[in-house]
Backbone bond lengths (Angstrom), bond angles and torsions (degrees), N, CA, C in turn:
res aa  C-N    CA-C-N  psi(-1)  N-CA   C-N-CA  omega(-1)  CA-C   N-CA-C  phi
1 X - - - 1.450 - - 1.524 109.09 -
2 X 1.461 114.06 165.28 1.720 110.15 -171.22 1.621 104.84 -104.17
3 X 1.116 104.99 -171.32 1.223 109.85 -160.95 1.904 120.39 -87.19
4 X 1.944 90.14 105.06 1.200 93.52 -172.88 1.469 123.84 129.16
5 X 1.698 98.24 -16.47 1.195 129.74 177.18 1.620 116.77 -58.52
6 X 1.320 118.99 152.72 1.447 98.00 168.90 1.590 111.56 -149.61
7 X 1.595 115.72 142.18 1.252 133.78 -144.66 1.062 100.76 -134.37
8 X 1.820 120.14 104.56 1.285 121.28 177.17 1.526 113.60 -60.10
9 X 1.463 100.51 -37.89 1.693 95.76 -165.00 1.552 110.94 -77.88
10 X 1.122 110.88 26.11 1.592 124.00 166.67 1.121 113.49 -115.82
11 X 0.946 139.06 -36.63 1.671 147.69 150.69 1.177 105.18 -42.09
12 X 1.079 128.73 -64.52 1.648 124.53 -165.91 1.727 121.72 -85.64
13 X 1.772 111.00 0.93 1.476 121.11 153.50 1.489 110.10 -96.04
14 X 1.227 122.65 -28.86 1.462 102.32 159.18 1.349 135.12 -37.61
15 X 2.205 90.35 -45.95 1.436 95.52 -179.87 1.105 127.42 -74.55
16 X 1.234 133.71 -27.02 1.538 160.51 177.66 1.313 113.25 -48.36
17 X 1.583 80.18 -64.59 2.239 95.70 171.51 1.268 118.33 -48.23
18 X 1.331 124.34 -46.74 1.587 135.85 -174.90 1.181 108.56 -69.02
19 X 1.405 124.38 -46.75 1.763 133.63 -159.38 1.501 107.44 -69.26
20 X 0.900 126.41 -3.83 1.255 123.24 -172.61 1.654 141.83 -159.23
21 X 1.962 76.31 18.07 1.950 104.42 173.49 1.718 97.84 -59.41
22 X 1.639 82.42 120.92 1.365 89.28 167.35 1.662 117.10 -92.51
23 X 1.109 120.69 -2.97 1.465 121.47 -165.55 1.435 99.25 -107.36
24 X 1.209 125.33 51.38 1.632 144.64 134.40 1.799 94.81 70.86
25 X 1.330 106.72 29.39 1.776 108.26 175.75 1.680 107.45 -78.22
26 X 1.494 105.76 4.69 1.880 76.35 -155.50 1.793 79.50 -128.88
27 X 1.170 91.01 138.21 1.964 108.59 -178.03 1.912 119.90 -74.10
28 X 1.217 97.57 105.55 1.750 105.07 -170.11 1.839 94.51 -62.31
29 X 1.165 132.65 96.64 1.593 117.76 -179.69 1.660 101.96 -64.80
30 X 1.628 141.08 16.86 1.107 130.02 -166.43 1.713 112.19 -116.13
31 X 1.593 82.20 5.34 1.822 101.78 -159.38 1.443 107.30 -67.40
32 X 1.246 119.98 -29.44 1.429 115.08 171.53 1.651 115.49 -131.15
33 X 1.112 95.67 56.66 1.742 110.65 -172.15 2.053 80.43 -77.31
34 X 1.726 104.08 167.20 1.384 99.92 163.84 1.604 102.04 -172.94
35 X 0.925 142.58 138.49 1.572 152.66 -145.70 1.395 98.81 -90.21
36 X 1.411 139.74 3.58 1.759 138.36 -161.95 1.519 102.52 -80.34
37 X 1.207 105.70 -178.52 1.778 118.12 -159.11 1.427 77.81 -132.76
38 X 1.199 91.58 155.98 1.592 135.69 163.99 1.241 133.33 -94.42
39 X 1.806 143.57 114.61 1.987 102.70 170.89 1.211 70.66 -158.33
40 X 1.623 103.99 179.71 1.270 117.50 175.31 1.559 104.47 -165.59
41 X 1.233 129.10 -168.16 1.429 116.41 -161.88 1.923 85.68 -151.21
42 X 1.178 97.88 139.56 1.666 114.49 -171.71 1.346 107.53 -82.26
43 X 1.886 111.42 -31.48 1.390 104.62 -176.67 1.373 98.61 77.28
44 X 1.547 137.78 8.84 1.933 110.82 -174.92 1.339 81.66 -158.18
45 X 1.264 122.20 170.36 1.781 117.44 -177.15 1.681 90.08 -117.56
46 X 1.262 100.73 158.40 1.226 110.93 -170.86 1.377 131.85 -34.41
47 X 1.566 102.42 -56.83 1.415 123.11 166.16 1.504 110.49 -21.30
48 X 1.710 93.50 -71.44 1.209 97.98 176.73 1.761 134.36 -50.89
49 X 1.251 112.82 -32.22 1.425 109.14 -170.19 2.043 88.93 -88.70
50 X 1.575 116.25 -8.35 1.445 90.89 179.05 1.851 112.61 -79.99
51 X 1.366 104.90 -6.97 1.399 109.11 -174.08 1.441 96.64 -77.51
52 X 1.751 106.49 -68.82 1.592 99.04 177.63 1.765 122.98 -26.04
53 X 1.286 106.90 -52.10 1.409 99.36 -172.99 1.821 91.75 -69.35
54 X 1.026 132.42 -59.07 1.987 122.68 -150.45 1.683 91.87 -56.88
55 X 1.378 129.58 -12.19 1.224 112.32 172.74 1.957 123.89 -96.95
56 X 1.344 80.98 -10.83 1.828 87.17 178.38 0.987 89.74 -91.34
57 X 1.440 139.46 -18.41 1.834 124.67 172.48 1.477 109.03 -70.04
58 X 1.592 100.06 -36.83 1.714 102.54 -160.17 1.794 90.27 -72.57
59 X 1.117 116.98 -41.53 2.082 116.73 -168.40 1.427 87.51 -61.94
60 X 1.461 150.58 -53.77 1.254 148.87 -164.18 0.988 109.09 -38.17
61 X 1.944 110.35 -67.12 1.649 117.26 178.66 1.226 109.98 -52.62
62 X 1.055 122.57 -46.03 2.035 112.36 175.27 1.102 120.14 -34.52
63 X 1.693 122.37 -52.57 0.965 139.43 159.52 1.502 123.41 -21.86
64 X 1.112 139.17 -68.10 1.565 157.35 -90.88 1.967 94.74 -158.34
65 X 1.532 103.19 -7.94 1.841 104.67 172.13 1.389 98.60 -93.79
């Protein structure tokens, strides 16, 4: 086909070919899935980190005159 062309029945042996390599070419993305939690601790109470941020907004606008 020329350039630009498009060929289903090439699309769908690509897919064919891949689906069912048995010689361990094709990447399981589920291989290290794992059910654990996440958390972490801010160290500052909220309040506090809402001030920190209203002042890195307020230094921004300084910026930007």
């Amino acid at each position: 086909m020329g350039f630009g062309s498009y060929d289903e029945s090439e699309q769908e042996r690509q897919q064919s070919d891949g689906a069912d390599a048995a010689d361990g070419s094709t990447v399981d993305a589920h291989e290290n899935d794992h059910e654990g939690e996440a958390s972490f601790e801010a160290g500052a109470s909220t309040d506090d980190l809402v001030s920190q941020l209203q002042t890195m907004k307020d230094d921004g606008d300084d910026d930007e005159e």
